[in-house]
Backbone of each chain as ProteinMPNN parsed JSONL, in Angstrom:
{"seq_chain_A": "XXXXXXXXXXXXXXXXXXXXXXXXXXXXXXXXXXXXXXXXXXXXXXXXXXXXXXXXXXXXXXXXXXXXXXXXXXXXXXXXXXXXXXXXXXXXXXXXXXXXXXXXXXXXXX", "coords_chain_A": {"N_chain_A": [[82.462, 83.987, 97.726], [85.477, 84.099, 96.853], [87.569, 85.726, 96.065], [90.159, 88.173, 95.7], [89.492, 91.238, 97.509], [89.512, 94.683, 95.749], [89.68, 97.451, 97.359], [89.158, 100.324, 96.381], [89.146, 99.751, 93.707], [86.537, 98.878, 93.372], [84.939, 100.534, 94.704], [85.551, 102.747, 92.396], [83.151, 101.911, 90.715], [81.058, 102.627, 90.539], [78.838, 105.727, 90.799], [77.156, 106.291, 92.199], [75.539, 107.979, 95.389], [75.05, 106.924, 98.582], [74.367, 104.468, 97.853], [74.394, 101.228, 98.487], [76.99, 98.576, 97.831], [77.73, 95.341, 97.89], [80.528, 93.775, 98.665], [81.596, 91.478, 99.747], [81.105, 88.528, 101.375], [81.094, 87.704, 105.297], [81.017, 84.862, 106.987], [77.755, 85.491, 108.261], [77.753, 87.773, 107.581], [77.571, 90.942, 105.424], [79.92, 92.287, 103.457], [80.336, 96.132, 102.626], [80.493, 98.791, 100.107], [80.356, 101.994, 100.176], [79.317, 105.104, 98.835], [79.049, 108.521, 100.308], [77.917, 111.597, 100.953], [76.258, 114.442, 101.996], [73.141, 114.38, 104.018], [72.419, 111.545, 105.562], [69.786, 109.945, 106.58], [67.674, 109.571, 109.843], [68.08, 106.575, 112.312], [67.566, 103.602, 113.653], [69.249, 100.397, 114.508], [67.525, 98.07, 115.667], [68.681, 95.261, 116.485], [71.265, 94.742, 116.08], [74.799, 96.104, 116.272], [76.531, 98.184, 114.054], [79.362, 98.475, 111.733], [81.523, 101.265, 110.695], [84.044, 102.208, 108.557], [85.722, 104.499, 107.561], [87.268, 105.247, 103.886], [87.796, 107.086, 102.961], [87.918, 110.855, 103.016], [85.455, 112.516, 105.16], [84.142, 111.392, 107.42], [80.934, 112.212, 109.382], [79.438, 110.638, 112.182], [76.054, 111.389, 113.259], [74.658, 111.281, 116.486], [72.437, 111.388, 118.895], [73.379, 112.469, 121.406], [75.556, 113.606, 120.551], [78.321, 114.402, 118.148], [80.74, 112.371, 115.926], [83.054, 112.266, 114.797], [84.611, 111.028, 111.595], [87.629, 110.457, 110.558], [89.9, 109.742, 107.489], [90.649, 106.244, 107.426], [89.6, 105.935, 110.211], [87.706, 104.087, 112.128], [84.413, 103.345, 113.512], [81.85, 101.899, 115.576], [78.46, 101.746, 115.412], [76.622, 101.184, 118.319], [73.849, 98.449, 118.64], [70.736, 99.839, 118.956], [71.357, 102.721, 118.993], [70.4, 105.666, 117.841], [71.507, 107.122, 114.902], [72.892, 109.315, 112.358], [74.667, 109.541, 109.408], [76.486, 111.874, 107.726], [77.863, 113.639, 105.495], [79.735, 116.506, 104.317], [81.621, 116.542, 101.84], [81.744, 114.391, 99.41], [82.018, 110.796, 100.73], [83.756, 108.149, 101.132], [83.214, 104.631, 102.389], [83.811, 101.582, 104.213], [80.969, 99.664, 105.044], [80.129, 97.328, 107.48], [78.212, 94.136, 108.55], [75.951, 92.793, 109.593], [74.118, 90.46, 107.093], [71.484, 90.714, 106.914], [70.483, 93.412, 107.393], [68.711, 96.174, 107.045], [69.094, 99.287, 105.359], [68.308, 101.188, 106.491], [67.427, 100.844, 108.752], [65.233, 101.149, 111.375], [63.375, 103.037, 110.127], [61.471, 104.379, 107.547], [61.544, 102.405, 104.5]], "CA_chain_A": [[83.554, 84.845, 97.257], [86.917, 83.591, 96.913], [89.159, 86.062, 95.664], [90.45, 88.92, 97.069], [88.635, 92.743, 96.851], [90.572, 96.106, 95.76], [88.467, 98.648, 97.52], [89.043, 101.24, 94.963], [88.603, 99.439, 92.445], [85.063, 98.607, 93.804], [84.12, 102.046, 94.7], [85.276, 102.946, 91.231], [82.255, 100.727, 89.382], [79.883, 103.225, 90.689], [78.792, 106.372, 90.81], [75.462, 106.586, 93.193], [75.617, 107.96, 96.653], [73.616, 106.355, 99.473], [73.926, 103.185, 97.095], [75.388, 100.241, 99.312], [77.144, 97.446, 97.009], [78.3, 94.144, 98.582], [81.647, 93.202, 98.03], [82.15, 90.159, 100.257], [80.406, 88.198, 102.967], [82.347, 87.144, 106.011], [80.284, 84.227, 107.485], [76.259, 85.6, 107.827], [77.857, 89.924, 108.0], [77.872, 91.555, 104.561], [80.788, 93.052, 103.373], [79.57, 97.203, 101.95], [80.981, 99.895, 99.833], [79.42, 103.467, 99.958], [79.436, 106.745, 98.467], [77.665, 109.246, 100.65], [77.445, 112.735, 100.808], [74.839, 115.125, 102.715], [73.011, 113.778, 105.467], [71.137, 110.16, 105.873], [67.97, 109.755, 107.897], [67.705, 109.002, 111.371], [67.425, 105.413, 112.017], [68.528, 102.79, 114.673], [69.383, 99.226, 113.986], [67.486, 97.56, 116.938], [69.32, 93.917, 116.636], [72.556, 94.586, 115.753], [75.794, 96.823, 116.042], [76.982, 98.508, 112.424], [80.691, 98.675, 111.853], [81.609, 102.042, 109.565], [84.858, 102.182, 108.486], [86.226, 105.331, 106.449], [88.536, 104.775, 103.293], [88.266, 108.097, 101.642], [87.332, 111.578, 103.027], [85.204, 112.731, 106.628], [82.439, 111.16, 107.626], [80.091, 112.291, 110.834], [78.06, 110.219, 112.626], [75.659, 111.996, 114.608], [74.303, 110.592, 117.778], [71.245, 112.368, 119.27], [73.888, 113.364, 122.203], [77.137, 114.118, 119.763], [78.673, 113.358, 116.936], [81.659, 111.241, 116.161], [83.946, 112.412, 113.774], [85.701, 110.034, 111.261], [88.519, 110.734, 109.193], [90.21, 108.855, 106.701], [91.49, 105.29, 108.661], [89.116, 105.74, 111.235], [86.459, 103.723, 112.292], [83.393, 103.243, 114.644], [80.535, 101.224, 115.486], [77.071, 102.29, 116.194], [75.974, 100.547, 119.431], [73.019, 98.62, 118.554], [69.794, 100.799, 119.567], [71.83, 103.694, 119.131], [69.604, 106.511, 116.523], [72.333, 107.518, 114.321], [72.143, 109.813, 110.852], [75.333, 109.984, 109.057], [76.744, 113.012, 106.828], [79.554, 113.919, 104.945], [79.791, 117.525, 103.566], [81.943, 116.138, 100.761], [81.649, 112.861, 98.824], [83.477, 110.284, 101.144], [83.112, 106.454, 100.886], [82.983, 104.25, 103.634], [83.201, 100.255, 104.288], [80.171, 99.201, 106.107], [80.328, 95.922, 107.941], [76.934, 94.411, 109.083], [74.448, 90.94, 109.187], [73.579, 90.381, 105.794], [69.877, 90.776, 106.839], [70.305, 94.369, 108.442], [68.156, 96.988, 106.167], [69.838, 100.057, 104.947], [67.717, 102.548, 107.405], [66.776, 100.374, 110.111], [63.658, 100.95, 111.507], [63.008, 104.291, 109.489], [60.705, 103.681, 106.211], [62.847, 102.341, 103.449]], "C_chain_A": [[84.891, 84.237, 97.643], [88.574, 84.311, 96.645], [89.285, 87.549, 95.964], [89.654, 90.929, 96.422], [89.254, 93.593, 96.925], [88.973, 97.268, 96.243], [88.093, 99.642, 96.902], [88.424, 100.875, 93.853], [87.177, 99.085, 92.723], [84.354, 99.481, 94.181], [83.799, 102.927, 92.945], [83.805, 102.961, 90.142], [80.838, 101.592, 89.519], [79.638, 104.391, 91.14], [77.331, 107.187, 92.188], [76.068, 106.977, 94.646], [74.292, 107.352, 97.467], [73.351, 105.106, 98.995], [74.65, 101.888, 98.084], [75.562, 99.363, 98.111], [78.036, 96.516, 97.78], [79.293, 94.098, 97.834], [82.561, 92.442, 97.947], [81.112, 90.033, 101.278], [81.472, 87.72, 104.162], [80.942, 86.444, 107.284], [78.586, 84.935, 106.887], [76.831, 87.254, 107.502], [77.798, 89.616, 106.009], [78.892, 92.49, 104.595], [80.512, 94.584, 102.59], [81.004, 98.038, 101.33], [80.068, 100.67, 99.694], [79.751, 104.386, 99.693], [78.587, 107.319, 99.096], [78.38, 111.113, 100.538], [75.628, 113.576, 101.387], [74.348, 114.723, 103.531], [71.389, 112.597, 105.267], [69.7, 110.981, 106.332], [68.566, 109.242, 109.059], [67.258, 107.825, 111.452], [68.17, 104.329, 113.192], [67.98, 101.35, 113.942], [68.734, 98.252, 115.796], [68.356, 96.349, 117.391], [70.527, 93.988, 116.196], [73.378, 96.162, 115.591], [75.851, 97.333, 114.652], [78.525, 99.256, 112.6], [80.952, 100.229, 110.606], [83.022, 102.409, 109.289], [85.43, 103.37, 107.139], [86.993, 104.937, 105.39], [88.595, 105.689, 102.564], [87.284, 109.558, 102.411], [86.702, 111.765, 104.539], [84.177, 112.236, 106.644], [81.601, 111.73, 109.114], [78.53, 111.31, 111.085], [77.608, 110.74, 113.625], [75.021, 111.18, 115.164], [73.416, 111.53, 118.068], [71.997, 113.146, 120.86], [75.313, 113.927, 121.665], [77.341, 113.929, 118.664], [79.961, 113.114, 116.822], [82.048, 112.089, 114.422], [85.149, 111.897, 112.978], [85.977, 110.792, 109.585], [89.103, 109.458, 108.459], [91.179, 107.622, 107.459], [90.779, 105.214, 109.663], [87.543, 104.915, 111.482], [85.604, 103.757, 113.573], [82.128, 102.421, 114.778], [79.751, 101.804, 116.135], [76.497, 101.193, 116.92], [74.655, 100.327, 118.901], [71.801, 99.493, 119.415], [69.778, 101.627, 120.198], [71.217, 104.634, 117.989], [70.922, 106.766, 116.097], [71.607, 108.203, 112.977], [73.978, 110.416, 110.712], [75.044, 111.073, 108.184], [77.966, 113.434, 106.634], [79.231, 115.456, 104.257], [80.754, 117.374, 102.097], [81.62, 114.691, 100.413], [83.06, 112.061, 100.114], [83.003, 108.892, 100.887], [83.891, 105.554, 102.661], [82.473, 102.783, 103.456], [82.682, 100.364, 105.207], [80.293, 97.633, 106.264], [78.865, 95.423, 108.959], [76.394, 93.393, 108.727], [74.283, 91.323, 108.139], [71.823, 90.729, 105.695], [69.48, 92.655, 107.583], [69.806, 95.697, 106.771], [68.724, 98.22, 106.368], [69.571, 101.44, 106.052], [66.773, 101.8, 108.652], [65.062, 100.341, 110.511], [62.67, 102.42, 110.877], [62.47, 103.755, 107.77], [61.864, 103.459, 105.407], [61.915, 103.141, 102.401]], "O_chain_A": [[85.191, 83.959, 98.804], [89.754, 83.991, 96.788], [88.332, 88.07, 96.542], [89.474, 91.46, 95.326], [89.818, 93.751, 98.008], [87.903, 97.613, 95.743], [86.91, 99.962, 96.782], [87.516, 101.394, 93.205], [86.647, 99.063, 91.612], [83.131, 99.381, 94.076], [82.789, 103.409, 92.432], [83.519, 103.696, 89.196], [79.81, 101.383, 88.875], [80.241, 104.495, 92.208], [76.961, 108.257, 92.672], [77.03, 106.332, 95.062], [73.096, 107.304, 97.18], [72.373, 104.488, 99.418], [75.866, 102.063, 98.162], [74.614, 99.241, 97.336], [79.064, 96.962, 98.289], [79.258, 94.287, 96.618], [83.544, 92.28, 97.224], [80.46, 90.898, 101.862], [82.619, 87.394, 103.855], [80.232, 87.075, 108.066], [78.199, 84.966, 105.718], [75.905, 87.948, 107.08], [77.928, 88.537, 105.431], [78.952, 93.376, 105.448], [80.406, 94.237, 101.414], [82.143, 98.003, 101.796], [78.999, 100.335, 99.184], [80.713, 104.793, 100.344], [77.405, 107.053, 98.878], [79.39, 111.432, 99.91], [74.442, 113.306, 101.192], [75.226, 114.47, 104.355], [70.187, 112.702, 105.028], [69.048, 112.026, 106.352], [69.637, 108.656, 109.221], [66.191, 107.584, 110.885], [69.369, 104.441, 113.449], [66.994, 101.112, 113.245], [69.448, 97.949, 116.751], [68.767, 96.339, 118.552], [70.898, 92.877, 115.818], [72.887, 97.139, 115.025], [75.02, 96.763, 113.945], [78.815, 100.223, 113.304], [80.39, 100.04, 109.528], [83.289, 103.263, 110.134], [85.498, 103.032, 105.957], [87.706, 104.016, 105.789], [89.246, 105.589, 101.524], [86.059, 109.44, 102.416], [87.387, 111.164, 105.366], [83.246, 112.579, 105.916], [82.211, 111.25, 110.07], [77.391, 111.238, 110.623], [78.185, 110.786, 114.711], [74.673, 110.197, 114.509], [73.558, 112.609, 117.492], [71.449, 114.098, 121.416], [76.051, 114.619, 122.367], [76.547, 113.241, 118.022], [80.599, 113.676, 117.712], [81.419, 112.309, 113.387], [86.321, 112.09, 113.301], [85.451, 111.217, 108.557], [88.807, 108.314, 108.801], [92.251, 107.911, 107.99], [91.166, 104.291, 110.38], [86.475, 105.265, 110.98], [86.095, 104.181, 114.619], [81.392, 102.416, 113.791], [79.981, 102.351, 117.214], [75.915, 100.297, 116.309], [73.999, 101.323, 118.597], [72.061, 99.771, 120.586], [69.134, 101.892, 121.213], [71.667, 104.251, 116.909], [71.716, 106.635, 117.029], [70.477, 107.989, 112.538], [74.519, 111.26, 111.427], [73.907, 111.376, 107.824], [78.905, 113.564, 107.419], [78.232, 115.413, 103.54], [80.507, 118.219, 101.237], [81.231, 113.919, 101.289], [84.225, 112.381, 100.35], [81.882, 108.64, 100.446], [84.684, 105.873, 103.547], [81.409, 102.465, 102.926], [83.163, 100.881, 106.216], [80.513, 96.855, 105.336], [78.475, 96.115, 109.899], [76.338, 93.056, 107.544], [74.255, 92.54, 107.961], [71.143, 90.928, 104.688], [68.422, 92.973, 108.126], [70.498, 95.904, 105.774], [68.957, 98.47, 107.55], [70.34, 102.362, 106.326], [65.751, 102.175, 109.228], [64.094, 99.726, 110.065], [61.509, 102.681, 111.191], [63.039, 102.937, 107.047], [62.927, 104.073, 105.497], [62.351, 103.438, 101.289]]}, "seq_chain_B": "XXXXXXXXXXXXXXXXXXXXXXXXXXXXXXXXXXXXXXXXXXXXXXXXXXXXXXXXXXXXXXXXXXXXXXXXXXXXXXXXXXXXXXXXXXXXXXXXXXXXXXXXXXXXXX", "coords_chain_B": {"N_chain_B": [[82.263, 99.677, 123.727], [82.62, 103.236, 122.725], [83.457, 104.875, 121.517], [85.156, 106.398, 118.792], [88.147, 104.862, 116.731], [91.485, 104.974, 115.812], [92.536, 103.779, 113.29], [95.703, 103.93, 112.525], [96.692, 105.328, 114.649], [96.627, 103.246, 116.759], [97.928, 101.374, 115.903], [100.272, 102.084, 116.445], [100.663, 101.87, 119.169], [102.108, 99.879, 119.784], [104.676, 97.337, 118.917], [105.75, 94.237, 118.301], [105.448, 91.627, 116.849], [103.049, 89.896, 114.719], [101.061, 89.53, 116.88], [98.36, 90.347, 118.32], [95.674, 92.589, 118.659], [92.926, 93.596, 120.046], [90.715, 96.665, 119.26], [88.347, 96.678, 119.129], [84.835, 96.058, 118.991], [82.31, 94.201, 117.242], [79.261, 93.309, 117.453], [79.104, 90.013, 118.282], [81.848, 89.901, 117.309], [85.222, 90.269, 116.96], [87.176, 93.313, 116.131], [90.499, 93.354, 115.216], [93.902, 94.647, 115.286], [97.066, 93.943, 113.4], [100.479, 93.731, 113.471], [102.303, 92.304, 110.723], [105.096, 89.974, 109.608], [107.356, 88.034, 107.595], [106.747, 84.684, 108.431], [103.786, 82.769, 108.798], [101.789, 80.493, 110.559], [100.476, 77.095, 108.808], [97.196, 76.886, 109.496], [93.834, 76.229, 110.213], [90.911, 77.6, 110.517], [87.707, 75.856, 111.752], [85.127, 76.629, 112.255], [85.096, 79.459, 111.109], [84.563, 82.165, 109.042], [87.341, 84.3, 107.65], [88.34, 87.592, 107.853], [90.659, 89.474, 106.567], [91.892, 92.637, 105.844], [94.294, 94.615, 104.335], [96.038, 97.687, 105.872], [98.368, 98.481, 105.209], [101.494, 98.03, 103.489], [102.591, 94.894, 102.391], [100.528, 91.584, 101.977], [100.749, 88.144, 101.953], [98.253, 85.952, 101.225], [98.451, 82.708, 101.795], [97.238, 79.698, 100.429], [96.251, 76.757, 99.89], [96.685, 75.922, 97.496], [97.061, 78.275, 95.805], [98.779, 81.441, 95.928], [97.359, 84.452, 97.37], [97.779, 88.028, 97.036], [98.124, 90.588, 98.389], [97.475, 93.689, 98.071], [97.435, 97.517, 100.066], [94.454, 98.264, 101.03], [93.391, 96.39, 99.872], [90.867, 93.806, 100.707], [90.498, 90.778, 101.851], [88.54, 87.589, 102.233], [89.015, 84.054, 103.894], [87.76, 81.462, 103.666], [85.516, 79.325, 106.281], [87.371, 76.413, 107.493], [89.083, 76.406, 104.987], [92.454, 75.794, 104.598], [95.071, 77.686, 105.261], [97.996, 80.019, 105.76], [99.577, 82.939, 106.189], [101.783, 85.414, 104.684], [104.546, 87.874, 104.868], [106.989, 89.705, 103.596], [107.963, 92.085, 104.295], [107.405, 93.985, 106.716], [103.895, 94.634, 107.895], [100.622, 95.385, 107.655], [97.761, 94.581, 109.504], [94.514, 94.731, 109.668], [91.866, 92.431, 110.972], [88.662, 90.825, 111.552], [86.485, 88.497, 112.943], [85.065, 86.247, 114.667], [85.007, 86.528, 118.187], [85.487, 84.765, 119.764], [87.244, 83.251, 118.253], [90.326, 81.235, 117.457], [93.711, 82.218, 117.38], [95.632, 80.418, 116.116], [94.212, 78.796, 114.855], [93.137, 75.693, 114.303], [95.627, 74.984, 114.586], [98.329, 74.059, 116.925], [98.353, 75.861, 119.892]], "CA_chain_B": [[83.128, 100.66, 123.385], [81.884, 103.845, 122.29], [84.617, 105.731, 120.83], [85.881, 105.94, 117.661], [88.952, 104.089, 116.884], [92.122, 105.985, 114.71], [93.497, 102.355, 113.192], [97.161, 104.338, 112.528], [97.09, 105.27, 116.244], [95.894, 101.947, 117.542], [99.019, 100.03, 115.28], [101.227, 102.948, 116.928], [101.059, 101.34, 120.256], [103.108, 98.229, 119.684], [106.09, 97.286, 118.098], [105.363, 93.283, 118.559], [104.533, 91.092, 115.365], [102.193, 88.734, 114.99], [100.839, 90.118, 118.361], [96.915, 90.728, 117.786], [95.7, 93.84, 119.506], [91.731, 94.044, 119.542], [90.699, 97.576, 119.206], [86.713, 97.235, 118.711], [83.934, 94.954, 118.906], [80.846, 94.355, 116.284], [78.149, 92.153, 118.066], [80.521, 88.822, 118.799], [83.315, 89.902, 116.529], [85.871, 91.124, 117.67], [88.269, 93.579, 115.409], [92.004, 93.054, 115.47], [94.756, 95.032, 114.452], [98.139, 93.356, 114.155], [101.638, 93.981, 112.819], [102.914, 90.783, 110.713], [106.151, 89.558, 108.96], [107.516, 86.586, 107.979], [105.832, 83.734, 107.895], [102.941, 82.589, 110.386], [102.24, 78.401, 110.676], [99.279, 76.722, 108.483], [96.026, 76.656, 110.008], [92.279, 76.423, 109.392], [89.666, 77.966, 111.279], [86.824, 75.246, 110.872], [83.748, 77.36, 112.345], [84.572, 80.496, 110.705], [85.258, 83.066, 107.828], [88.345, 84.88, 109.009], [88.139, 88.611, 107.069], [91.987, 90.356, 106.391], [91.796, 93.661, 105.49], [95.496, 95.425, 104.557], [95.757, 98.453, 106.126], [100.135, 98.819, 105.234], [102.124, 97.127, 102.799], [101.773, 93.428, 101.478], [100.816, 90.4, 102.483], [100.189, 87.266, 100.93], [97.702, 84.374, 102.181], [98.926, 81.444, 100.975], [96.343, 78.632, 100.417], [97.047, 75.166, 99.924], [96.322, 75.602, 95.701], [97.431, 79.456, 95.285], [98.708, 82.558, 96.835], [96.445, 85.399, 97.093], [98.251, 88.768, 97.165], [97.075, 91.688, 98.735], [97.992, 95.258, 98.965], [96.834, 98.079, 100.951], [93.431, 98.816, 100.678], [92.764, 95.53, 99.454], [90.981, 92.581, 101.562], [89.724, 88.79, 101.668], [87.76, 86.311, 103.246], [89.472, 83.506, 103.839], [86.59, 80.652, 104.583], [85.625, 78.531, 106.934], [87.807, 75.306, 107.088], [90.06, 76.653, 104.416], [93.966, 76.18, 105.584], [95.889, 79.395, 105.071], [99.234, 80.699, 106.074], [99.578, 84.077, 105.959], [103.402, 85.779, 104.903], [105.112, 89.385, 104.406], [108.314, 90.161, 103.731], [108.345, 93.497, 104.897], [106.521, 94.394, 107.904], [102.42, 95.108, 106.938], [99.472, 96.172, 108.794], [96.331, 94.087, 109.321], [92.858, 94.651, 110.472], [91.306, 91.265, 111.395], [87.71, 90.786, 111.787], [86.471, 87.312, 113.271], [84.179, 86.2, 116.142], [85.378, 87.324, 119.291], [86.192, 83.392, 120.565], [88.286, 82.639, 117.377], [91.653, 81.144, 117.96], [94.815, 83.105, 116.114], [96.552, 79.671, 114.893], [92.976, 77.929, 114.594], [93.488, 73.95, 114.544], [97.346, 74.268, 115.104], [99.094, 74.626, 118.299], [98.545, 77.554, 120.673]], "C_chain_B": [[82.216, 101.737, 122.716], [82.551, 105.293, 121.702], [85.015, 105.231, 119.794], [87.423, 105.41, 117.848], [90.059, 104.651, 115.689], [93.136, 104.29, 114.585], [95.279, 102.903, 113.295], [97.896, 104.231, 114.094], [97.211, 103.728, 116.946], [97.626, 101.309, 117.329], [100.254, 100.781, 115.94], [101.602, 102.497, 118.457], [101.657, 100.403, 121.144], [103.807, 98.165, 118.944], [105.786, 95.323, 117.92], [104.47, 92.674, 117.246], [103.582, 89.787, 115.66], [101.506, 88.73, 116.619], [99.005, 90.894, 117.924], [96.387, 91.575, 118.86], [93.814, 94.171, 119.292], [91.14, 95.456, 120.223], [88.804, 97.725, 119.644], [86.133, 95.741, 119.129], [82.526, 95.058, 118.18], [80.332, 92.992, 116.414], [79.256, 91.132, 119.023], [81.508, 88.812, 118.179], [83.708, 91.1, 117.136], [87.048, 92.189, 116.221], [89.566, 93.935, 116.08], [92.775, 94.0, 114.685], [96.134, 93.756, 114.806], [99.027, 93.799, 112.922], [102.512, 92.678, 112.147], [103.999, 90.949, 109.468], [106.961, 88.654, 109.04], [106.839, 85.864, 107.776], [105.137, 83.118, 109.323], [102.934, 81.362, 110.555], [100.83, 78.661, 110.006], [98.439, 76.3, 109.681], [95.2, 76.716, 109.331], [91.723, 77.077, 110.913], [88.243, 76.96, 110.954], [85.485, 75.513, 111.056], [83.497, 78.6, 112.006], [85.456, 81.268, 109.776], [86.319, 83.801, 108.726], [88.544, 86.28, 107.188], [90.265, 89.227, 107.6], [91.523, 91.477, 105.455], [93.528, 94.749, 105.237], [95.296, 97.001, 104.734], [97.871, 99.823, 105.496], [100.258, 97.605, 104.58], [101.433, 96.153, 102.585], [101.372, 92.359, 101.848], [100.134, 89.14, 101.584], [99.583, 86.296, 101.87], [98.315, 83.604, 101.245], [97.905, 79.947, 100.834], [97.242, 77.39, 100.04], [97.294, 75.293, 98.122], [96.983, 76.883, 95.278], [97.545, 80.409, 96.282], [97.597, 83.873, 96.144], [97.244, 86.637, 97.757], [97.62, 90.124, 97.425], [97.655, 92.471, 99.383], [97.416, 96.087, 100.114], [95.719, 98.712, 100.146], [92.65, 97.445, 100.097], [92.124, 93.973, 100.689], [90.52, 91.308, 100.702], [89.491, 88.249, 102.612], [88.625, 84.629, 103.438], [88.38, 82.295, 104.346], [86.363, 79.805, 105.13], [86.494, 77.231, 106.408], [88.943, 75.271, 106.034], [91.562, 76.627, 105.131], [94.482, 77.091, 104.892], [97.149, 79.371, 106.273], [100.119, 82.077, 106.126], [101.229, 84.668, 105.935], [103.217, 87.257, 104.527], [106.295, 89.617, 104.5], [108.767, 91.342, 104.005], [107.331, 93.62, 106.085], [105.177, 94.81, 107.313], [101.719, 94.981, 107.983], [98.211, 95.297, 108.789], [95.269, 94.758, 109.675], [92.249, 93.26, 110.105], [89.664, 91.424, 111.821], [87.291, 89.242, 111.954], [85.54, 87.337, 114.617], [85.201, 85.929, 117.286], [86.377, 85.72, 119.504], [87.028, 82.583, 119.242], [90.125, 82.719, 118.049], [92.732, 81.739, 117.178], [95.104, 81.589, 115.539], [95.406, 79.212, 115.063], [93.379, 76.497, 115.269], [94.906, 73.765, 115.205], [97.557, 74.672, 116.223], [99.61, 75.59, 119.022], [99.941, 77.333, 121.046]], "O_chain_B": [[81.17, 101.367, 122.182], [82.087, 106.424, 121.56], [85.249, 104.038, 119.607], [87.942, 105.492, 118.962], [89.553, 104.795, 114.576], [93.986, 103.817, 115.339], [96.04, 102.318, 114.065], [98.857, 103.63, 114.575], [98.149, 103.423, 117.683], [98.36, 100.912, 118.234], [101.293, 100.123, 116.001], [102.72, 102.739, 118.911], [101.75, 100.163, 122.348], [103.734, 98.995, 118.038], [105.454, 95.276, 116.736], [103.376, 93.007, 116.792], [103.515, 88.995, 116.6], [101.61, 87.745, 117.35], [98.807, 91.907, 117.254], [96.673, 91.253, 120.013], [93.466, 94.954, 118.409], [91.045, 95.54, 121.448], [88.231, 98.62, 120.264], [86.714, 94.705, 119.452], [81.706, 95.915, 118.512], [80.668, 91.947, 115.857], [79.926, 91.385, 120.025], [82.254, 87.839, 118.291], [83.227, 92.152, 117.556], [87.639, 91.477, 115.41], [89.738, 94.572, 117.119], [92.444, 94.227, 113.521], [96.283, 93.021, 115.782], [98.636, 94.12, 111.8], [103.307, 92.065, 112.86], [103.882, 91.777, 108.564], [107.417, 88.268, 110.116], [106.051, 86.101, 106.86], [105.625, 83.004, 110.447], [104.041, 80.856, 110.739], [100.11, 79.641, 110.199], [98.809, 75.584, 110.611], [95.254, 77.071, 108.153], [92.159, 76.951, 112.057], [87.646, 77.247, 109.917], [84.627, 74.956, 110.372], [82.418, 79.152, 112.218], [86.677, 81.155, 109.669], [86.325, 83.936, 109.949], [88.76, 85.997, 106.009], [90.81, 89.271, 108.703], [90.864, 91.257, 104.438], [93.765, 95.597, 106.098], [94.561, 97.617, 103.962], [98.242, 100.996, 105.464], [99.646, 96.55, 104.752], [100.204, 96.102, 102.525], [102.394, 91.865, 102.324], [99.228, 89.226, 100.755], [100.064, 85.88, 102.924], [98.619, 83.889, 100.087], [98.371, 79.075, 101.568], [98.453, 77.188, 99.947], [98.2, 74.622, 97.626], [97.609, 76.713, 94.232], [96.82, 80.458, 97.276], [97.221, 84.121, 94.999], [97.474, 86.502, 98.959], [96.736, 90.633, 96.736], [98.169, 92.449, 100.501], [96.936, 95.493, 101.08], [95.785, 99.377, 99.111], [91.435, 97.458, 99.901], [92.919, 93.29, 101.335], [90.303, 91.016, 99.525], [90.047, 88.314, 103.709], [88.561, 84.193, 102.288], [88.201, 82.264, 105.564], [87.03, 78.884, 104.657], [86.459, 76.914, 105.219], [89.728, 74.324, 106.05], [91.81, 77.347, 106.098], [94.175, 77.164, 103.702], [97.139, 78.815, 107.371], [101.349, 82.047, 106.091], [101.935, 84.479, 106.926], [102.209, 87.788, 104.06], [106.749, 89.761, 105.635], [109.968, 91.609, 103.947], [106.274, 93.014, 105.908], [105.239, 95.354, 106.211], [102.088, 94.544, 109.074], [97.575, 95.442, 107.744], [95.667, 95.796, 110.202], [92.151, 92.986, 108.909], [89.497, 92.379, 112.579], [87.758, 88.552, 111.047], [85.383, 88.283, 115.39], [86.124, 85.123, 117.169], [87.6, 85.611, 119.416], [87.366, 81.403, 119.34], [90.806, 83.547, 118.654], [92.456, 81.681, 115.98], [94.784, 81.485, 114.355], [95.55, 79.07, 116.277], [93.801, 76.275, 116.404], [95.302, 72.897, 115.983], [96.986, 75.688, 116.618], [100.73, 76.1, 119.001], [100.571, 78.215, 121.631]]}, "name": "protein", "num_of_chains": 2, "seq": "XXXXXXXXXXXXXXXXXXXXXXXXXXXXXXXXXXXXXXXXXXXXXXXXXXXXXXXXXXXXXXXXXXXXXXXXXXXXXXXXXXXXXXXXXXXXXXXXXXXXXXXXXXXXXXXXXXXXXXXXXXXXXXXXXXXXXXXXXXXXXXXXXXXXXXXXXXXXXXXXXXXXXXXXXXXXXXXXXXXXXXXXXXXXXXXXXXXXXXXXXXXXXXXXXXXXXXXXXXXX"}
């Protein structure tokens, strides 16, 4: 990838929640856009951190002792072989940042 | 770290340009905010992608062949070994993403 990404315009192109679409690499990480809404699965990433970065709307990540509340601008990383299960009560979108090899629900069935 | 991170707040705690402020960490990358304007010095990075993300106003990379212009909300990869120069004529907001032991001017002179 060489040329430069409008995040909007790349959320735009799609309508799916829960859908991840690459929209750069940076070295081995994948660059993500997401639409979510309602609440993931529970799932930990044993080998690696996951960066989540809001750009539209609230997101919660719960933690099995809290949850972490991100607004629009805010980000957080989930400590690898930390369970997490996001949820948004509205549609929000959200760059994920993350090894290119890191599966969408960790160690929870895909 | 295990707190979320409010990027607005974070860029609120400095006045200082070109002054890189790391907020977070994902695995061995480290994320950066910084405040830049003006013009920075050509460099390369020659072991790694170096991710800009605008978070405020404009900034332009400048490559050796073409500038690449980029608002808010918009990023780029800039990739290994590539020389870049990064400008803004108004004050603008980064977020930086890069492995932790990356140098700010790369090849050129700390």
């Amino acid at each position: 990838m060489d040329t430069k990404v409008n995040l909007t315009d790349e959320l735009a192109r799609f309508t799916e929640q829960w859908s991840p679409h690459v929209v750069g690499r940076l070295n081995d990480y994948k660059l993500v856009v997401v639409k979510v809404q309602g609440e993931f699965v529970w799932h930990t990433h044993g080998e690696t951190d996951e960066l989540f970065v809001v750009l539209r709307g609230r997101v919660t990540i719960q933690l099995r002792d809290r949850d972490v509340e991100l607004a629009e601008g805010e980000l957080f990383v989930v400590p690898r072989g930390v369970e997490h299960c996001p949820k948004a009560e509205r549609e929000a979108h959200v760059l994920l940042i993350e090894p290119a090899n890191t599966a969408q629900k960790g160690d929870a069935a895909q």
